[in-house]
C-alpha positions as a Markdown table, in Angstrom:
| # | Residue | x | y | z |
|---|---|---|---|---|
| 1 | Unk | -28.6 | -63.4 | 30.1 |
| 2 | Unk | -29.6 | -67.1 | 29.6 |
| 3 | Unk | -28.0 | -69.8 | 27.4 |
| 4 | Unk | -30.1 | -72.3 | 25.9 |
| 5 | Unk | -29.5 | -75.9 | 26.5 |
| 6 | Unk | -30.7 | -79.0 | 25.6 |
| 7 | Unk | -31.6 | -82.6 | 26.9 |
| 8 | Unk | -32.3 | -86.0 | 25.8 |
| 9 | Unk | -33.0 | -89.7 | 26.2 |
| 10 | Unk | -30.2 | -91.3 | 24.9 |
| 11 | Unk | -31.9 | -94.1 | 22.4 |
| 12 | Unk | -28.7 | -96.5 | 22.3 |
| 13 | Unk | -28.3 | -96.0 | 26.2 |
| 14 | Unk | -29.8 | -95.8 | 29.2 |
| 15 | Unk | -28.6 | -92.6 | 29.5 |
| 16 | Unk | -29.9 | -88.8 | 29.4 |
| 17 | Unk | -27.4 | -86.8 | 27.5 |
| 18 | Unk | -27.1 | -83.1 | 27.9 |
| 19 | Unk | -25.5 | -79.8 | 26.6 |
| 20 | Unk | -24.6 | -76.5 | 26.2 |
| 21 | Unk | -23.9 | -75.9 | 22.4 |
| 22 | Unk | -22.6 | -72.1 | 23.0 |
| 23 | Unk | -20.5 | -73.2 | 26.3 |
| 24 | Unk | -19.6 | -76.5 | 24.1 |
| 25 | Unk | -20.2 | -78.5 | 27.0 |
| 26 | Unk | -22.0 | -81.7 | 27.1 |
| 27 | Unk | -22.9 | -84.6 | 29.5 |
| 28 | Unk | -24.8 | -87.2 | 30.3 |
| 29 | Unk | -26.2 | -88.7 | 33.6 |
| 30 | Unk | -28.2 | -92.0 | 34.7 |
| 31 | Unk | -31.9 | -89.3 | 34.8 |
| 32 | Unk | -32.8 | -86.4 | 33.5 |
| 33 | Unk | -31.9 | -84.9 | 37.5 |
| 34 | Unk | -29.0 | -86.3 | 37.4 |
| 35 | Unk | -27.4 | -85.5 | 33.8 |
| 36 | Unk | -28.9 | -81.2 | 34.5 |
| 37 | Unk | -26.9 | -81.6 | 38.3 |
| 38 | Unk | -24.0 | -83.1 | 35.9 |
| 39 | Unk | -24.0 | -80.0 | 33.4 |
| 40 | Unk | -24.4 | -77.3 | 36.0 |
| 41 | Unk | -21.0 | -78.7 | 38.1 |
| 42 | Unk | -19.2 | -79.0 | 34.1 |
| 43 | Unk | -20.0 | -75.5 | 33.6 |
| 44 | Unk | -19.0 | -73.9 | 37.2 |
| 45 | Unk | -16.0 | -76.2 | 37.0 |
| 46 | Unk | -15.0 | -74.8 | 33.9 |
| 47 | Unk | -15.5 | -71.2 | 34.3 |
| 48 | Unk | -13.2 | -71.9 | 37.3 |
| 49 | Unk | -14.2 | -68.7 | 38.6 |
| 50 | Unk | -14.0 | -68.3 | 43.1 |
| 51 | Unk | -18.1 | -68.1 | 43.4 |
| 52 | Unk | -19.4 | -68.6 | 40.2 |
| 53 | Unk | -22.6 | -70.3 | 40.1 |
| 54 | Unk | -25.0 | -71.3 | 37.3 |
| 55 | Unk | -28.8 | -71.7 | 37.9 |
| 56 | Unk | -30.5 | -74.5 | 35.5 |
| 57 | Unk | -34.4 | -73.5 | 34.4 |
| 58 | Unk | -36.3 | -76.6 | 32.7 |
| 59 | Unk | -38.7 | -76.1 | 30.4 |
| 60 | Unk | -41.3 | -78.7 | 28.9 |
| 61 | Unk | -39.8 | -80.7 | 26.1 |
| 62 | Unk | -35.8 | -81.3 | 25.6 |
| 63 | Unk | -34.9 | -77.6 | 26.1 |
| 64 | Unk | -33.5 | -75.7 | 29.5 |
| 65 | Unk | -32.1 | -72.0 | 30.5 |
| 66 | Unk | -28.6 | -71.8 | 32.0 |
| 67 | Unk | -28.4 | -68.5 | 33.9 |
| 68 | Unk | -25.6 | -67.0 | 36.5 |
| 69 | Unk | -25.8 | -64.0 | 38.6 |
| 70 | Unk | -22.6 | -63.5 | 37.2 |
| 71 | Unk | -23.4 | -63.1 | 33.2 |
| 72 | Unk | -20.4 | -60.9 | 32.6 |
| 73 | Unk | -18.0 | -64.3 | 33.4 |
| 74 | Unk | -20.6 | -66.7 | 31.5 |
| 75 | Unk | -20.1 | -64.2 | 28.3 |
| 76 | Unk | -16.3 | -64.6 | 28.9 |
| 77 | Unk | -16.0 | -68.0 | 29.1 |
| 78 | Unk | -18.7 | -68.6 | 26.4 |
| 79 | Unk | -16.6 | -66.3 | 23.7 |
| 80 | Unk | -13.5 | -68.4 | 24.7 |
| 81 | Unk | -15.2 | -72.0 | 24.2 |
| 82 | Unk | -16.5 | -70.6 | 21.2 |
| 83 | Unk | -13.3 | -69.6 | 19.9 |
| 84 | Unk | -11.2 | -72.5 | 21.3 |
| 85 | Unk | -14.4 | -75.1 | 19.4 |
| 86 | Unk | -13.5 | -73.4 | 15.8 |
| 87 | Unk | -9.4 | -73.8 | 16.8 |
| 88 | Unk | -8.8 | -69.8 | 16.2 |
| 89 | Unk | -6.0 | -68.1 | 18.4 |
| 90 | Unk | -7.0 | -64.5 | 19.8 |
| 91 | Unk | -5.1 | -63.2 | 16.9 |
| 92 | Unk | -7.2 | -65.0 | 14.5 |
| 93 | Unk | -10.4 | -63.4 | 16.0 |
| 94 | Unk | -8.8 | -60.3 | 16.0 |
| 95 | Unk | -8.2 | -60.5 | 12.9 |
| 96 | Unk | -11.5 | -60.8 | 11.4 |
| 97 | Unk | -12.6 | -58.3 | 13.5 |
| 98 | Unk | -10.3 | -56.1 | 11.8 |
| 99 | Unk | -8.8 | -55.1 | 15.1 |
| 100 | Unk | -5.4 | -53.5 | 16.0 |
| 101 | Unk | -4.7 | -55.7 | 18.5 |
| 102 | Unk | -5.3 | -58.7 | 20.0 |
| 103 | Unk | -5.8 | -57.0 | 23.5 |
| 104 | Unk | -9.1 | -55.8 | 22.0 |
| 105 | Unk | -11.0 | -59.2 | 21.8 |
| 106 | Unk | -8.8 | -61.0 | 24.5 |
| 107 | Unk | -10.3 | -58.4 | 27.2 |
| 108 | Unk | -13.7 | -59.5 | 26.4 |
| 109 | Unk | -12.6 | -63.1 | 27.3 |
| 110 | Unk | -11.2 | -62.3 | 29.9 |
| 111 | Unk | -14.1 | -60.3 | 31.3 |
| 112 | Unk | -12.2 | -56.9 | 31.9 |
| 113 | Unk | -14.7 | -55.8 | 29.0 |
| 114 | Unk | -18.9 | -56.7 | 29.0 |
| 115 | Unk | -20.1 | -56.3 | 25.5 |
| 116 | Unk | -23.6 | -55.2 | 24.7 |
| 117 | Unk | -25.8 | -57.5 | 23.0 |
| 118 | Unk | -24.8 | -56.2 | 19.3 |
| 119 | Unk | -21.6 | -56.3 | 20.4 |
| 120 | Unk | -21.7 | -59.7 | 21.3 |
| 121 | Unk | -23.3 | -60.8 | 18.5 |
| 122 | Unk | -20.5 | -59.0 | 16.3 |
| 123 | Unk | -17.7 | -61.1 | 18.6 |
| 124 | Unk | -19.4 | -64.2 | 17.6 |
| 125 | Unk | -19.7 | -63.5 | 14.1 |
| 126 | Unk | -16.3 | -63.2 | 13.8 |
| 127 | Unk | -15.4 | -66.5 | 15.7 |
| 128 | Unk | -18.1 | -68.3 | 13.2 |
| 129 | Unk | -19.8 | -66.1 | 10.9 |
| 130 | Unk | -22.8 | -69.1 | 10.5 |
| 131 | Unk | -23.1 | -69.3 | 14.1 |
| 132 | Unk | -26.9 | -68.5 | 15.4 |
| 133 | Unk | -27.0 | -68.0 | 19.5 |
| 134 | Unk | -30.0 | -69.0 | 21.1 |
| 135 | Unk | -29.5 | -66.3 | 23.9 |
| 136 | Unk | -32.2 | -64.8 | 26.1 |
| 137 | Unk | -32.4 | -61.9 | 28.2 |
């Protein structure tokens, strides 16, 4: 799976700014190389993960591909960015998935459970029901 991402010339700065709106990540760096090497070391550092390592594809124009060997840990962490971004609790997501219990939705963060792609989609609905990934397989 890959995450869309996005880069630009800062016009107040002499910076390149950078991010990851599903991973709510964002950076900036002194080049364009520099600010994609800044965003790939935020996200690995984040998903804190022994081993985990993201691979950045650049495309013409302001838009990139963040990919990982390991998806089912970038889905994880994704769902829990997302929820921690809109302040919900696991309790609240459960919740609006009309689930029994919490257990349901945290094992999907915590990656002892890989959604399919509907199922995904459903988990991010009910995190932000206005939310449109830009997710590639």
């Amino acid at each position: 799976m890959k995450i869309e991402g996005r880069i630009w010339k800062d016009k107040k700065s002499p910076y390149w700014v950078v991010e990851v709106p599903l991973l709510d990540i964002s950076t900036q760096g002194e080049s364009q190389k520099e600010a994609l090497s800044m965003i790939k070391d935020a996200v690995e550092l984040e998903v804190n993960k022994p081993g985990f390592k993201i691979d950045i594809r650049t495309h013409k124009g302001e838009f990139f591909e963040v990919q990982a060997e390991d998806s089912d840990s970038l889905v994880a962490f994704m769902l829990k960015r997302q929820r921690q971004a809109h302040g919900l609790t696991l309790r609240d997501v459960a919740d609006r998935m009309h689930a029994k219990s919490t257990n349901a939705y945290a094992q999907y963060e915590q990656g002892a459970r890989h959604p399919t792609l509907s199922v995904l989609f459903n988990l991010l609905q009910a995190i932000d029901s206005e939310l449109v990934p830009v997710l590639r397989v």
